[in-house]
N, C-alpha and C positions, 0 to 999 in steps of 0.2 A: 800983172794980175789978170785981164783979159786973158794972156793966151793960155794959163791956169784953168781958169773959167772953161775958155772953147775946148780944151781938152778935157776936162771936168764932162761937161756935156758930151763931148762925142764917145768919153769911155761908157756913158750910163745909155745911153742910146742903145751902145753895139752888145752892151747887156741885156737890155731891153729886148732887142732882137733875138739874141741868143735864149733868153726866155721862151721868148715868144716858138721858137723854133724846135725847145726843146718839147714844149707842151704840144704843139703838132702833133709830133712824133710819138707821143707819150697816147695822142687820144687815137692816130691811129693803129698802133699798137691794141691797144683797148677793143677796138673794132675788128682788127681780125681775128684775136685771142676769143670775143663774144661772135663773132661768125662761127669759127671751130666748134668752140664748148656748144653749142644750139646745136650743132650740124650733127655732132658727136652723141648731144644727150636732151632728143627731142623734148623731153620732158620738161628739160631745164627753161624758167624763164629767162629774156634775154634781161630784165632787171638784177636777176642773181646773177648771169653769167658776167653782167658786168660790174659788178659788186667783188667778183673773184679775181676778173683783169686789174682790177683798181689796186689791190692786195697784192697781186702778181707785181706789177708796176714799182709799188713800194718795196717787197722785198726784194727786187731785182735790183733796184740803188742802191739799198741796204747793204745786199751781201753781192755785189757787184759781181752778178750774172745776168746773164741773157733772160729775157723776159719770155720768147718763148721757147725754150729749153724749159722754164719752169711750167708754163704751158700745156708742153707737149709732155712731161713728165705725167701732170695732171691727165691730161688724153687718158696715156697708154697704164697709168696706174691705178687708174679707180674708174675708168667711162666719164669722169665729172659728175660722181656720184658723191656728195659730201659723206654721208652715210657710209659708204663701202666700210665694210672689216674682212678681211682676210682670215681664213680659216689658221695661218700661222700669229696671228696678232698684230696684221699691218692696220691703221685705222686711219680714215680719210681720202680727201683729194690727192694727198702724195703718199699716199699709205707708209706712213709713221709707226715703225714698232714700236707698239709702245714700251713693252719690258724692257727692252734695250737703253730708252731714251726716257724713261718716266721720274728719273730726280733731276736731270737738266732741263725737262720740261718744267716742271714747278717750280726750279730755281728763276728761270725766265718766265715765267706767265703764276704766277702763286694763285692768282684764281682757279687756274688748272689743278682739280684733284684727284680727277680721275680719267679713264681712258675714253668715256664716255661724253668728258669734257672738252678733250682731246679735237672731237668731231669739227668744233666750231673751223670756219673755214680761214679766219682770221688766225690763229693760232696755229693751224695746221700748213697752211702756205707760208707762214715765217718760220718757223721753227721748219718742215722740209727744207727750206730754201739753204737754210743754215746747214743743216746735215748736207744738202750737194754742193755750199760753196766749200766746207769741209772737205768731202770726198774728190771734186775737182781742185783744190790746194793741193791734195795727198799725190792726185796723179799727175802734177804739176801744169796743170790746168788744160789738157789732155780733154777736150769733152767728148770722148767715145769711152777713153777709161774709167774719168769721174762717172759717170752714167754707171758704167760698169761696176763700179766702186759701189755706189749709193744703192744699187740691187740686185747686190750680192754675186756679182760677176755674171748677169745676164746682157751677154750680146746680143740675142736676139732685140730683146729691147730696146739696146742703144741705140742700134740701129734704127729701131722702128721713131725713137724718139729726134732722133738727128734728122731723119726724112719727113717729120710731121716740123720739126722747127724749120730747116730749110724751106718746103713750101710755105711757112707766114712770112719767111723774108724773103720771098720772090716776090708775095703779093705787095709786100712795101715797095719793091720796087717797078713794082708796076703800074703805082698810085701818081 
C-alpha cells in the first residue's frame, strides 16, 4: 500500500510540473504574440492585444495549431485590426469570408447573425482557426500549403506569415 501511495504521489507531482511548465510556455507565448500585435498596431492596447493572445492560445489547443501561425495570420490579414472588412467580404482578425462561411458560422456560434457579428474577436479567431486547421488537414498538414489553402493560394503571404511565426519562435528560444 505505501509503494501505491509513493507512486500515487510522484505521478501527481510530475503532473504538477508538467502543469506548471506548460502554463509558462503558454504565458510566454501570450507575451510575445502581445509584443507583435502592439508593435504591428500602435493603436492597439496592450490589454486587448492580450485578450487576443488568450483566444489565440485556446484555439491553438482546440484545433491543434501553432499559436503563432495564428498570430501571424492575424499580422498579415487584417494589421490586428478587429474591424478590417475587405473590399471582397473577408471580416476580421483573420479575415473570415463571410458568404462562404456564414451557415457554419451560426451553426457554431447561433449568437452569430450576421457578418457584423462576425467582427467580435472571440468568434472570429476560433472559427478562422478552424477554417486553417481545415485547410492545413487538406494540405496534409504542409504549413506553407495550408497558408496557401486558407488564402486562396497566396504565397506571397505564406511566406510572409511563416517568417513573422519563425521570428516568435526564435524569441522563445532565446528566453
Amino acid at each position: 500500500m505505501r509503494k501505491i501511495k509513493k507512486i500515487f504521489c510522484f505521478v501527481i507531482c510530475l503532473l504538477l510540473i508538467a502543469s506548471s511548465v506548460a502554463e509558462a510556455n503558454s504565458r510566454a507565448k501570450i507575451k510575445n504574440i502581445v509584443a507583435l500585435f502592439t508593435r504591428v498596431n500602435p493603436a492597439l492596447s496592450s490589454s486587448r492585444a492580450t485578450d487576443y493572445a488568450k483566444v489565440i492560445i485556446k484555439a491553438s489547443e482546440k484545433y491543434k495549431q501553432d499559436p503563432y501561425i495564428i498570430a501571424a495570420m492575424i499580422v498579415h490579414e487584417s494589421t490586428v485590426n478587429e474591424k478590417a472588412i475587405s473590399k471582397g467580404g473577408d471580416y476580421g482578425l483573420m479575415q473570415v469570408r463571410w458568404k462562404v462561411h456564414a451557415k457554419a458560422i451560426k451553426q457554431q456560434y447561433p449568437s452569430v447573425k450576421n457578418a457584423k457579428d462576425f467582427l467580435s474577436p472571440r468568434f472570429n479567431i476560433m472559427f478562422g482557426t478552424r477554417i486553417l486547421s481545415e485547410c492545413m488537414n487538406k494540405a496534409g498538414n504542409d504549413t506553407r500549403k495550408g497558408i496557401q489553402r486558407y488564402s486562396g493560394g497566396n504565397a506571397k503571404l505564406a511566406s510572409k506569415v511563416i517568417n513573422t511565426a519563425n521570428d516568435l519562435r526564435a524569441k522563445d528560444k532565446n528566453r
